[in-house]
N, C-alpha and C positions, 0 to 999 in steps of 0.2 A: 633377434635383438629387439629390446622394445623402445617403438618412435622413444624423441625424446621430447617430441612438444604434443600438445593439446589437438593441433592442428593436422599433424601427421599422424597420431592414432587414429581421428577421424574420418581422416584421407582410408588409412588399412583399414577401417572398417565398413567405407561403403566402396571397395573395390569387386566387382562381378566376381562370381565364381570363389573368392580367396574370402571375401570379406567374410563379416556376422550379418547371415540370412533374418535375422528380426530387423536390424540396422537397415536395410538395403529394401528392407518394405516400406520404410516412411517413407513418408511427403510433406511438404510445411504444413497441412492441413490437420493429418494424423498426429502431428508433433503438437499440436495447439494446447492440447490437455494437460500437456508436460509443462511446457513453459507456465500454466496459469499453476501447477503442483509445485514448481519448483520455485516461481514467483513467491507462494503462498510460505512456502517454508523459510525462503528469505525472510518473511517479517514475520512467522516467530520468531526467528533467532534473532531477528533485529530486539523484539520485546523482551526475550528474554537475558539481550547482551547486556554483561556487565563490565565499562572497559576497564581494561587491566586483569581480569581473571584467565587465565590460562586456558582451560576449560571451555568459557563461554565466548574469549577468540578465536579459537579452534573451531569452534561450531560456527563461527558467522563465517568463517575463513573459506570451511569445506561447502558451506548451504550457497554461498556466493559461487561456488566453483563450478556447482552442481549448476548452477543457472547459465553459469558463462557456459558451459556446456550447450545446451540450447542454442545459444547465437551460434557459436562453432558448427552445429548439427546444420542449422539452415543455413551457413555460408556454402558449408561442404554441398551440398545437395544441390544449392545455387550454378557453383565453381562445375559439378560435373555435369552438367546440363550447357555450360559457356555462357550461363546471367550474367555474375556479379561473384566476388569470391570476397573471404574476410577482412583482406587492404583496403576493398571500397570502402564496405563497411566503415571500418576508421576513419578511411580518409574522407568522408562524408560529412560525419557526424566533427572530423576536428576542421572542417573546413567551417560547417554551421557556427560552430564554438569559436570560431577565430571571426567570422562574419559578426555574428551577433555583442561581440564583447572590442569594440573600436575602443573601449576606455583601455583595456587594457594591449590590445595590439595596433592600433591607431592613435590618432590624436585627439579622440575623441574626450571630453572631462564632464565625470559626473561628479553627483554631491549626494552619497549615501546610497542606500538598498532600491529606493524609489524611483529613482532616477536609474539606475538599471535595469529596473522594470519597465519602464515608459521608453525606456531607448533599442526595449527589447520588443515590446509590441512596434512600435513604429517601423523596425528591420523586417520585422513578420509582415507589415502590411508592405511594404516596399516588396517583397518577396512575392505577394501575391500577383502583386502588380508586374511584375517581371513574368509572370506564367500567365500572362492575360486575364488574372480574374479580377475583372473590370468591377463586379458587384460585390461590396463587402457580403460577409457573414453575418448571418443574425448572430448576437452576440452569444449565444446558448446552443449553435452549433457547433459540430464538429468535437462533442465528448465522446470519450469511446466508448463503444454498449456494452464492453465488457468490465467496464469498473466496476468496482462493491457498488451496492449501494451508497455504502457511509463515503466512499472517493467524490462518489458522482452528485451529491450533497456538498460535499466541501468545494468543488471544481464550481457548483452553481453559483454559491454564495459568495468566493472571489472574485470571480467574471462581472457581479452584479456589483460588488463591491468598487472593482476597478474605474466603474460610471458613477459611481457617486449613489448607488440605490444600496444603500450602508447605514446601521443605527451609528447617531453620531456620537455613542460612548458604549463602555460596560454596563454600564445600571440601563440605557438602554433595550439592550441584549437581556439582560435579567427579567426585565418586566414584561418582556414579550415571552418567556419560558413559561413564569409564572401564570402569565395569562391564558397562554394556551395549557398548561397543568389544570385549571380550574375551568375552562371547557373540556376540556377531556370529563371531571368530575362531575360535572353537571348532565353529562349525554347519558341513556339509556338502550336507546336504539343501537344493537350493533354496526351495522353501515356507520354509522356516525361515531361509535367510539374509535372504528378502527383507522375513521378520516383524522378525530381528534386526535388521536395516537400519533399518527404520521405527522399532523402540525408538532408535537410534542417534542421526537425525535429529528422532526429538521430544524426546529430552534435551536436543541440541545446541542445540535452539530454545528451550525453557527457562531452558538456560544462559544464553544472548543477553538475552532476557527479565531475568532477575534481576540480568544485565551493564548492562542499561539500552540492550543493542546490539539496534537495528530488522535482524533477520536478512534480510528481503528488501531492505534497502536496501545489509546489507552483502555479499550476493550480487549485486546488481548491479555493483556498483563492484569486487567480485572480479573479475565477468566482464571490467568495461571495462579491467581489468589485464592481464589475461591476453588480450584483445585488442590491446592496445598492441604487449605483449610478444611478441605470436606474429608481428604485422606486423614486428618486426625479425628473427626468427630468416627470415619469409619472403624479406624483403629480403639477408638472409646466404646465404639459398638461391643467391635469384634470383643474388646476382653471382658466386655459384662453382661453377656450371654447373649449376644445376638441384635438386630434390628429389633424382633419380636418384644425386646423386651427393652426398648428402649422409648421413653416418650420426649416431645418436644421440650421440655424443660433441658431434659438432658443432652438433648443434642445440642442445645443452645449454649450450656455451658460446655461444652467441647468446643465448640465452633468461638467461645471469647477464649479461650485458654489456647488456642490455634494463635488467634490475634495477637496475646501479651505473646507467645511464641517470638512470634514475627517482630512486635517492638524491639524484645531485647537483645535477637541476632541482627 
């Protein structure tokens, strides 16, 4: 008969001797590659959800599933070892969530998003201070080294944000882009375009940031565009004899007629 939860298949599958001998060889360690895979596929589908479509909640539904899988994998592994099993887990994380939010399970009273934020740092420092760590944190400690780059960009620029080291508008933000686009223009030296590049690219994700735009969601969905649209210039290829016989003019006008494609669906 097949378990009928997530948690009992997991249980049958890392039981000695009965279980799935690939299952019964991981360790949280070996598992690390999966989670950053299955992480990764969450936010395609996040970029490519569209809500309400059938189809593409289906896909966020199973790629979410396929994750939570993951947590289950290392609870179970936890659980038969006698660590920690999947209740803690929850029970941890809703204990945090019921600590950190007194506005809504206490008596605590904010006023707006900000003010949850500030009531949320202060709990975290209160927190540390209960596990004796007497010395704050450099403010730029304690990101994790496994975020993208573009995460670990956006994490820098909030933190620094939070103490007031913030442009005090958009146009701001713009002219600091702008500025570093025209060092970049101005460099020769490779060493030094590929420093001006990186000034380029961490303003532009700043930008995003104060735009309220998730940069690596909106590079995804870049990409998925520019996949769409290259499968037609390929397809313009394919039926007028080939790549060989096709010049950049042509591919250009496949790649607009891709575009008005896409306006008028």
């Amino acid at each position: 008969m097949t378990p009928a939860t997530l948690r009992a298949v997991m249980s049958a599958l890392l039981i000695p001797e009965s279980g799935c001998p690939w299952d019964l060889k991981q360790s949280h360690q070996s598992l690390a590659r999966y989670l950053r895979e299955e992480a990764a596929e969450v936010l395609d589908a996040l970029a490519e959800h569209v809500p309400g479509d059938p189809e593409a909640e289906r896909h966020l539904c199973e790629e979410l599933g396929d994750l939570w899988l993951q947590v289950v994998f290392h609870a179970q592994l936890a659980q038969d070892r006698g660590a920690w099993d999947l209740h803690q887990v929850e029970a941890m994380v809703v204990e945090k969530l019921v600590r950190r939010h007194p506005h809504v399970f206490g008596e605590a009273a904010v006023d707006g998003a900000e003010a949850v934020l500030a009531n949320w740092a202060a709990i975290k420092q209160e927190e540390r201070a209960e596990r004796g760590e007497t010395e704050a944190p450099r403010l730029l400690d304690g990101i994790p080294h496994s975020l993208s780059p573009l995460d670990t960009a956006m994490e820098i620029g909030r933190r620094c944000a939070k103490v007031g080291f913030e442009w005090p508008d958009m146009e701001g933000v713009l002219d600091k882009v702008k500025e570093e686009v025209a060092e970049l223009q101005a460099e020769s030296d490779l060493d030094r375009v590929e420093s001006e590049y990186g000034d380029v690219l961490f303003s532009l994700i700043q930008w995003a940031r104060y735009k309220g735009i998730d940069p690596d969601q909106a590079l995804r969905r870049q990409m998925l565009r520019f996949r769409s649209r290259f499968g037609h210039v390929e397809d313009a290829a394919a039926a007028n004899g080939g790549w060989e016989r096709q010049d950049l003019e042509a591919m250009e006008a496949a790649w607009q007629a891709a575009k008005r494609a896409e306006v008028r669906s």
